[in-house]
C-alpha positions as CSV (number, residue, x, y, z in Angstrom):
1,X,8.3,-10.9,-4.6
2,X,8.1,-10.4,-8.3
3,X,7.5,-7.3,-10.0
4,X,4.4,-8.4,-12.1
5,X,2.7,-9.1,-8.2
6,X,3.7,-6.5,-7.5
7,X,2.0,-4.2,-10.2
8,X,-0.4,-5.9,-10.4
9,X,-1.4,-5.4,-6.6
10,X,-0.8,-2.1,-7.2
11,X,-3.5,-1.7,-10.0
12,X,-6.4,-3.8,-7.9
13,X,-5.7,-1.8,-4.8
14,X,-5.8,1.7,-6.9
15,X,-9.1,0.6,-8.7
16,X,-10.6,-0.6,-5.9
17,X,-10.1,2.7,-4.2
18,X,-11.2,5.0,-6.9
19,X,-14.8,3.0,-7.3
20,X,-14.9,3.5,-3.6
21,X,-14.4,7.2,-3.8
22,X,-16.4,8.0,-7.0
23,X,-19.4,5.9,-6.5
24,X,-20.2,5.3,-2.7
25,X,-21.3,8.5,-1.4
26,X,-19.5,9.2,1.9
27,X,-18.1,12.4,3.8
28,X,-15.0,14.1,3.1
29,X,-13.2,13.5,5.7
30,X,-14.1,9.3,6.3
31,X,-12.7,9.2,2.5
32,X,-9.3,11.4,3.8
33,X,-9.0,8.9,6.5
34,X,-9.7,5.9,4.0
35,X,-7.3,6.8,1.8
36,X,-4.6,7.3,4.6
37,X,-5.4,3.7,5.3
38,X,-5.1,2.0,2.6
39,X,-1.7,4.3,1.3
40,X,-0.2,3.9,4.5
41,X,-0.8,-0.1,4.9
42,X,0.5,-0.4,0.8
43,X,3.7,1.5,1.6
44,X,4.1,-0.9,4.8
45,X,3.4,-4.2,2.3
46,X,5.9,-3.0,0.0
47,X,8.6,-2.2,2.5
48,X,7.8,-6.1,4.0
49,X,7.9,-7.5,0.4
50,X,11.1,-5.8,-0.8
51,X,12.9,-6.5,2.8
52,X,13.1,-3.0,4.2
53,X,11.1,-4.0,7.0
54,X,11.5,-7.5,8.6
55,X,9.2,-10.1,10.2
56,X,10.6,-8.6,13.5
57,X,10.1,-5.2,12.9
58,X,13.7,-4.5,12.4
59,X,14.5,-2.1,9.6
60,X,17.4,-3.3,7.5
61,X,19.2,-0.8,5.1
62,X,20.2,-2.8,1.9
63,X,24.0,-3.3,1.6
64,X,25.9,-1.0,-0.7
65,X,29.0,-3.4,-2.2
């Protein structure tokens, strides 16, 4: 994955949730649980994208030579 996607995904995603904290009214804690959601599920992407994480579900440490 290259690292221009990858900023760049980063940048929509971060935008996308500050409009939808500043400017649609909700209650405190529906936003908490929003942003859990969407930091959570980015974290998850970038451990698939980077390998961490496999299409199995396997967790694979990166080799130290």
């Amino acid at each position: 994955m290259p690292l221009v996607t990858v900023v760049v995904t980063l940048i929509v995603v971060g935008v996308i949730l500050w409009a939808i904290n500043s400017f649609i009214p909700m209650q405190g804690t529906i936003k908490t649980i929003l942003n859990a959601v969407v930091v959570i599920s980015v974290i998850i992407w970038l451990l698939y994208g980077t390998g961490v994480i496999g299409g199995s579900g396997d967790i694979q440490l990166p080799k130290i030579k």
